[in-house]
N, CA, C and O atoms as a GROMACS GRO file, in nm:
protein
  212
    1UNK      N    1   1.131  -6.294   2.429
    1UNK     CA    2   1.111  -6.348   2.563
    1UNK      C    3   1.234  -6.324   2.651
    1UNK      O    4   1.210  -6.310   2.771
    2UNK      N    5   1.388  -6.317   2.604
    2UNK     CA    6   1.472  -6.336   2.667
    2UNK      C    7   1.506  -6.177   2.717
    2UNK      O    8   1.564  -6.123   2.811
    3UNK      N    9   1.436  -6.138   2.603
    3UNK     CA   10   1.477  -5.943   2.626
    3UNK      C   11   1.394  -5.948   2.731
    3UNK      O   12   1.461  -5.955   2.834
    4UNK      N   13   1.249  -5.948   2.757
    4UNK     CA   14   1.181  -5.946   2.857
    4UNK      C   15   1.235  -5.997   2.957
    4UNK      O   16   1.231  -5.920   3.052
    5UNK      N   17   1.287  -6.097   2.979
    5UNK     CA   18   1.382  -6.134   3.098
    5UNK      C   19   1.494  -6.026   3.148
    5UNK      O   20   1.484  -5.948   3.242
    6UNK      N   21   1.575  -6.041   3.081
    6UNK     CA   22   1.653  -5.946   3.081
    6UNK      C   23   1.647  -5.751   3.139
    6UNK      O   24   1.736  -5.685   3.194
    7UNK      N   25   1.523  -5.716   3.103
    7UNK     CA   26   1.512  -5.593   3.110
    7UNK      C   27   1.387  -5.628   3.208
    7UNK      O   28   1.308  -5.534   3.202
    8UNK      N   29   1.353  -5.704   3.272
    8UNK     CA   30   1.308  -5.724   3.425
    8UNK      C   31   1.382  -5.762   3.538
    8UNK      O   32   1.348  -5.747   3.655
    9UNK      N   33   1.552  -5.841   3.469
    9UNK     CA   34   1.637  -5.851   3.590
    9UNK      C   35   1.722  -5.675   3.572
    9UNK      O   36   1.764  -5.624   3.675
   10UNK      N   37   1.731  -5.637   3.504
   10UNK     CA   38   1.760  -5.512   3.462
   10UNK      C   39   1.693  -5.394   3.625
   10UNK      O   40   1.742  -5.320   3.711
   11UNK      N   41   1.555  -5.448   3.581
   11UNK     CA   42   1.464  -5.320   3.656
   11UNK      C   43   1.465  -5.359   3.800
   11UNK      O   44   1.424  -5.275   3.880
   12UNK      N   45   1.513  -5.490   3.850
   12UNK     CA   46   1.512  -5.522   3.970
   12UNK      C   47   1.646  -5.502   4.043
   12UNK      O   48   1.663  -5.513   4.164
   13UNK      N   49   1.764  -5.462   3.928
   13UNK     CA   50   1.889  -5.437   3.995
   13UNK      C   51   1.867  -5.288   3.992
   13UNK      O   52   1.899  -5.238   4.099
   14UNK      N   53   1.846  -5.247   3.948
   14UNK     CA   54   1.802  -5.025   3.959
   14UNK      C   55   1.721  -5.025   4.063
   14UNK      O   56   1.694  -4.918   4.117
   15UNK      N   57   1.674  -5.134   4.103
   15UNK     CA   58   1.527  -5.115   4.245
   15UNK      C   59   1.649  -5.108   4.357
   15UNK      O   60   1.665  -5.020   4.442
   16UNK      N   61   1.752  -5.255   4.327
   16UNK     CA   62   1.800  -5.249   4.439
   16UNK      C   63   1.879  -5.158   4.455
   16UNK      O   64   1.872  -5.130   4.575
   17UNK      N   65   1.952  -5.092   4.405
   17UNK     CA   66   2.073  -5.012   4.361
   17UNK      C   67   2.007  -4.863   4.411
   17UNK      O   68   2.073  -4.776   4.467
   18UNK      N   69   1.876  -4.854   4.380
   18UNK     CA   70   1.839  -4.746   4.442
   18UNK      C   71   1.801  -4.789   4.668
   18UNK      O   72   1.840  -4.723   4.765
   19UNK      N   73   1.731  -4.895   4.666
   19UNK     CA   74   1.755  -4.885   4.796
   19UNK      C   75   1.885  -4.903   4.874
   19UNK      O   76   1.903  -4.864   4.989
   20UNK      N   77   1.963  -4.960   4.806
   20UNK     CA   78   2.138  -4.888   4.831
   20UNK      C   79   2.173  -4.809   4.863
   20UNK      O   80   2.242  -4.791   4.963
   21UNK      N   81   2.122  -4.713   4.760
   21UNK     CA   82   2.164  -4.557   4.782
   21UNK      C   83   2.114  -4.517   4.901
   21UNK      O   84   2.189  -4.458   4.979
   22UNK      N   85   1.996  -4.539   4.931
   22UNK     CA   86   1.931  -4.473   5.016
   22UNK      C   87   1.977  -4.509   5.175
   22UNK      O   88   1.996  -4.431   5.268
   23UNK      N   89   1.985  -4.602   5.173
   23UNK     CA   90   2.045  -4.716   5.321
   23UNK      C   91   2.196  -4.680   5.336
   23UNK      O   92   2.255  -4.700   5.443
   24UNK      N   93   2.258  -4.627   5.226
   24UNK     CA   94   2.396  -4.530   5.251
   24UNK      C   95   2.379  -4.368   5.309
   24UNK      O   96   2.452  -4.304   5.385
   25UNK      N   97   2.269  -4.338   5.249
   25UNK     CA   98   2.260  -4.248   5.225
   25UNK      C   99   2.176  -4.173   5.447
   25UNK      O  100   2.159  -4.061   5.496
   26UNK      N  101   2.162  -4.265   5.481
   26UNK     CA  102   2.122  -4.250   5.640
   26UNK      C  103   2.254  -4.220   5.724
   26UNK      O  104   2.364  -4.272   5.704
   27UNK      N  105   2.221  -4.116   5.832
   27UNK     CA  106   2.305  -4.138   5.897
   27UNK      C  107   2.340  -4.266   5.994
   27UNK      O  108   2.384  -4.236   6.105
   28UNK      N  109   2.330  -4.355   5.976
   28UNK     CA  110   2.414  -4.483   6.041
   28UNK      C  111   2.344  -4.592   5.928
   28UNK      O  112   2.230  -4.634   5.948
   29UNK      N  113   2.411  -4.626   5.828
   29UNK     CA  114   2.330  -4.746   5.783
   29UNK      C  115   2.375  -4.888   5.828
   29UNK      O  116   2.482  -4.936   5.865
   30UNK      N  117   2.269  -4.929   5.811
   30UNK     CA  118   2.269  -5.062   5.876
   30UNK      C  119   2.345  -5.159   5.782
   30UNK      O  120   2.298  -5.197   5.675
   31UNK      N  121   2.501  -5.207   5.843
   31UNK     CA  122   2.540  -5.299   5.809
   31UNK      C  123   2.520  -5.392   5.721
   31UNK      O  124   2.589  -5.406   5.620
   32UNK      N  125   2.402  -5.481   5.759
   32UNK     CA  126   2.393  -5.631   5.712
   32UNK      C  127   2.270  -5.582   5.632
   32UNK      O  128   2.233  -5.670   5.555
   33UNK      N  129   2.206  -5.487   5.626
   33UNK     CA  130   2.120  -5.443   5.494
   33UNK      C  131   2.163  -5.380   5.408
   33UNK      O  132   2.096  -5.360   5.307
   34UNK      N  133   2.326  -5.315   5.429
   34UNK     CA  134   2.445  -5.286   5.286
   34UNK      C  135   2.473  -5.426   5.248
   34UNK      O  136   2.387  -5.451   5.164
   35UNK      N  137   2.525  -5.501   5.260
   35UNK     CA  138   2.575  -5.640   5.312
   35UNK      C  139   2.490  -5.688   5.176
   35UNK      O  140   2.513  -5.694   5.055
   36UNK      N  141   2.397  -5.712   5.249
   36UNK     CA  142   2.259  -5.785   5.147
   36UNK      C  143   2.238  -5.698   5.079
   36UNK      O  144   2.331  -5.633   5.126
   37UNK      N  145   2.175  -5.595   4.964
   37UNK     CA  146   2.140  -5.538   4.880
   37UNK      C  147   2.291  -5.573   4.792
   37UNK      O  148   2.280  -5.618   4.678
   38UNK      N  149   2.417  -5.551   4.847
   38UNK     CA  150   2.477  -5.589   4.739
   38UNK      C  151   2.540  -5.710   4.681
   38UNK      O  152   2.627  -5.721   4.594
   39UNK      N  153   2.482  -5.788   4.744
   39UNK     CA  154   2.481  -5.948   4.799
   39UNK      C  155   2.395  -5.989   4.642
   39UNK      O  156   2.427  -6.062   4.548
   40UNK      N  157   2.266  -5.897   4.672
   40UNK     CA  158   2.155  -5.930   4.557
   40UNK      C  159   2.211  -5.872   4.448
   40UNK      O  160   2.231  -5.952   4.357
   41UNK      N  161   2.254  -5.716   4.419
   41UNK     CA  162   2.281  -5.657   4.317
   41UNK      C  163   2.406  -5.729   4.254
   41UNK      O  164   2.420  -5.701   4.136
   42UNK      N  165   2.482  -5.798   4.294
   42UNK     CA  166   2.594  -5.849   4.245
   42UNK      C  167   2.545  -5.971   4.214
   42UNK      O  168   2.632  -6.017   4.141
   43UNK      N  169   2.459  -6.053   4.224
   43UNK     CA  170   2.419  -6.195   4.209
   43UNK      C  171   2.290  -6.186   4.027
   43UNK      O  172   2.271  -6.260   3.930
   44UNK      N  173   2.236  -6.053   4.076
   44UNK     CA  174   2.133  -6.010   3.914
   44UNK      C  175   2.271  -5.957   3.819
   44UNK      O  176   2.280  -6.005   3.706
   45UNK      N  177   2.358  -5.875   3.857
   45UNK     CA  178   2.434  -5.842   3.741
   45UNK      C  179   2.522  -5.959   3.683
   45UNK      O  180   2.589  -5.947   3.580
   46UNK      N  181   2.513  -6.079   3.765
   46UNK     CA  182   2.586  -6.227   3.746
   46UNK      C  183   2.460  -6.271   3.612
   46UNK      O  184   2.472  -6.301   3.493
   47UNK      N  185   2.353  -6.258   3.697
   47UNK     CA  186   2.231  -6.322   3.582
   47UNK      C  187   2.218  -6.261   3.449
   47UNK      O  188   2.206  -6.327   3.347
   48UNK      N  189   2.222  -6.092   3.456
   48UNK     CA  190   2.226  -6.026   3.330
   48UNK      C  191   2.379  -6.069   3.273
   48UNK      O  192   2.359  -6.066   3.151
   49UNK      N  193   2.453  -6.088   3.282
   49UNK     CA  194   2.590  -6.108   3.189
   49UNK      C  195   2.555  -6.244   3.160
   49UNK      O  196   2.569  -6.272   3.040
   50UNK      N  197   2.502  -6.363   3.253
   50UNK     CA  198   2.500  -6.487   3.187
   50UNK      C  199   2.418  -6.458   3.077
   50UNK      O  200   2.438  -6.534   2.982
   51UNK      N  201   2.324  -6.361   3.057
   51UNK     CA  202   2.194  -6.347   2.948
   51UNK      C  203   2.242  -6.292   2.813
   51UNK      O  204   2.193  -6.322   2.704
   52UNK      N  205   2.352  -6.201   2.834
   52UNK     CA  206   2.409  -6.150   2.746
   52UNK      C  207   2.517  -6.264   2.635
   52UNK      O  208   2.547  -6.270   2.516
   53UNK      N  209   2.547  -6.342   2.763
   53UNK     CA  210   2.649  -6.459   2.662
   53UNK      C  211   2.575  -6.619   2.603
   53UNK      O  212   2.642  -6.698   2.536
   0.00000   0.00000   0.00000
């Protein structure tokens, strides 16, 4: 059950991490939607390490 957790907060930080890329990847990206995506991606890789310990 916990792996299943885990490797669904897993697949939701590669979701965000890819619309990251992409929102960098524009010529002008928008600020406060870099801002937030890594706002989220840093808050799931908080959740996956609590899962790990």
């Amino acid at each position: 059950m916990a792996n299943a957790h885990r490797e669904q907060l897993a697949n939701r930080h590669a979701r965000i991490d890819a619309n990251l890329a992409a929102e960098l990847k524009r010529p002008v990206p928008d600020s406060v939607v870099v801002r937030r995506l890594k706002a989220k991606k840093l808050k799931l890789k908080d959740e996956i390490s609590a899962q790990l310990h």
